[in-house]
C-alpha positions as CSV (number, residue, x, y, z in Angstrom):
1,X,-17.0,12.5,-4.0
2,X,-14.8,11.2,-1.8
3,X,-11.7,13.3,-2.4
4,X,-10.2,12.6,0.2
5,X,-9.8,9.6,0.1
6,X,-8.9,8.3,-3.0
7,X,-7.3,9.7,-6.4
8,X,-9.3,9.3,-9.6
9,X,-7.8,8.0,-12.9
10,X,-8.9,11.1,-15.1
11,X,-11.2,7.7,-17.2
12,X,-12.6,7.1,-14.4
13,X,-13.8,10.1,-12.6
14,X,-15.4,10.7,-15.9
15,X,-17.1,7.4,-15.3
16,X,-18.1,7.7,-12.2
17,X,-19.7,11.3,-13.4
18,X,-21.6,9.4,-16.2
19,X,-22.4,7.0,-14.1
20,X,-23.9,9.3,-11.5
21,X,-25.8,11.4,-14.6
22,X,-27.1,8.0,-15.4
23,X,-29.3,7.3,-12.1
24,X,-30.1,11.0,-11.8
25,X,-32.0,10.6,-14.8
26,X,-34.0,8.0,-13.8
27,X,-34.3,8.7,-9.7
28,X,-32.8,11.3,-7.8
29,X,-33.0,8.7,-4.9
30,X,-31.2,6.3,-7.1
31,X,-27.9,9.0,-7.4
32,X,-27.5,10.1,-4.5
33,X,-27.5,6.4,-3.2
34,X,-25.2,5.4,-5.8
35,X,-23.0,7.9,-4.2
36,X,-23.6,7.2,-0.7
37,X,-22.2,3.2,-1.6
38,X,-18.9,4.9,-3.4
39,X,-18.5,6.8,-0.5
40,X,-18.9,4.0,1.6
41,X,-16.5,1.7,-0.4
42,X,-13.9,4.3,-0.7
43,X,-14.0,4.8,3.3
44,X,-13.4,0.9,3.6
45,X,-10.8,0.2,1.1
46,X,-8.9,3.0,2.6
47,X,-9.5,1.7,5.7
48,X,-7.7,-2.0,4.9
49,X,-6.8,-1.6,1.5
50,X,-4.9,-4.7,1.3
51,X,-7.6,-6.9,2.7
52,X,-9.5,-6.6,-0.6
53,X,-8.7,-10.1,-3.3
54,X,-5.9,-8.9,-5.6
55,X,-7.7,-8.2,-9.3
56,X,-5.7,-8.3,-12.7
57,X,-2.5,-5.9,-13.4
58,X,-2.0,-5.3,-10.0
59,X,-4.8,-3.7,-8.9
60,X,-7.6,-4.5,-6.3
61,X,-11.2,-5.1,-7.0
62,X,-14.1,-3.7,-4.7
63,X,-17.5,-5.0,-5.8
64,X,-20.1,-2.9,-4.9
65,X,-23.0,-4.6,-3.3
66,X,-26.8,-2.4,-4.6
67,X,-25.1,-1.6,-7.9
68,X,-23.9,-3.7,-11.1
69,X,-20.5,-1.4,-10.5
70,X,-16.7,-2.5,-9.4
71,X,-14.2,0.1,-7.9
72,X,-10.8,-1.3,-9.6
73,X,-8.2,0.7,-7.6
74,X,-4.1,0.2,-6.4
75,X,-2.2,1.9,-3.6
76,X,0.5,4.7,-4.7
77,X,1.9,6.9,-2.5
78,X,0.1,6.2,0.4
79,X,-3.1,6.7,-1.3
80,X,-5.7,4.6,-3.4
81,X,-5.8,5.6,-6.8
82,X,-9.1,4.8,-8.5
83,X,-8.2,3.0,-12.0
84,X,-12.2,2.6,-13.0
85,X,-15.4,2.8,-11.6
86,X,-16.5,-0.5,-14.2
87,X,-19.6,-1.5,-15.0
88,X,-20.1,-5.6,-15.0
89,X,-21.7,-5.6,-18.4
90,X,-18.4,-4.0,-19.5
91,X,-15.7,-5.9,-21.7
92,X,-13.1,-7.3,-19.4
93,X,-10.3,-5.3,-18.7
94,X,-10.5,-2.4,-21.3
95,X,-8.8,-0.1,-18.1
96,X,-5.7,-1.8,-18.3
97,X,-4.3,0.5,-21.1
98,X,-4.4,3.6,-18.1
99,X,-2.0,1.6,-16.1
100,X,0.6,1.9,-18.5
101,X,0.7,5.5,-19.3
């Protein structure tokens, strides 16, 4: 799941996971195109990763485009680290407390 290009927040791998386990319940189809688009995205923001609209705390905000889903990430190190894979019917901003620690 794109390893290679970006570094997961531990929160939000996990999110991504449920998130994945989600669609697969419902359509195999579904899943596996849910991952294709993080793939996608991840290849993208890498890419350019400062051409994406600066977010909230720093971060950067990728919204993905067949999914309700945001990929809320920052550059460190010379790599994207993935704060959270958020869901739009999410509250706002309950990531922000992994930024700190």
């Amino acid at each position: 799941m794109s390893g290679e290009q970006a570094r997961y927040f531990p929160a939000a791998g996990l999110e991504l996971e449920e998130a994945f386990e989600w669609y697969l319940e419902r359509s195999l189809k579904a899943a596996e195109e849910f991952l294709l688009e993080i793939d996608r995205a991840l290849a993208v923001i890498a890419a350019a990763p400062r051409i994406w609209p600066q977010f909230e705390a720093g971060t950067r905000r990728f919204v993905l485009r067949q999914f309700p889903y945001s990929i809320i990430f920052r550059e460190a190190d010379s790599a994207i680290e993935v704060v959270a894979v958020a869901h739009h019917k999410r509250r706002p901003r309950y990531w922000y407390h992994r930024l700190k620690s």
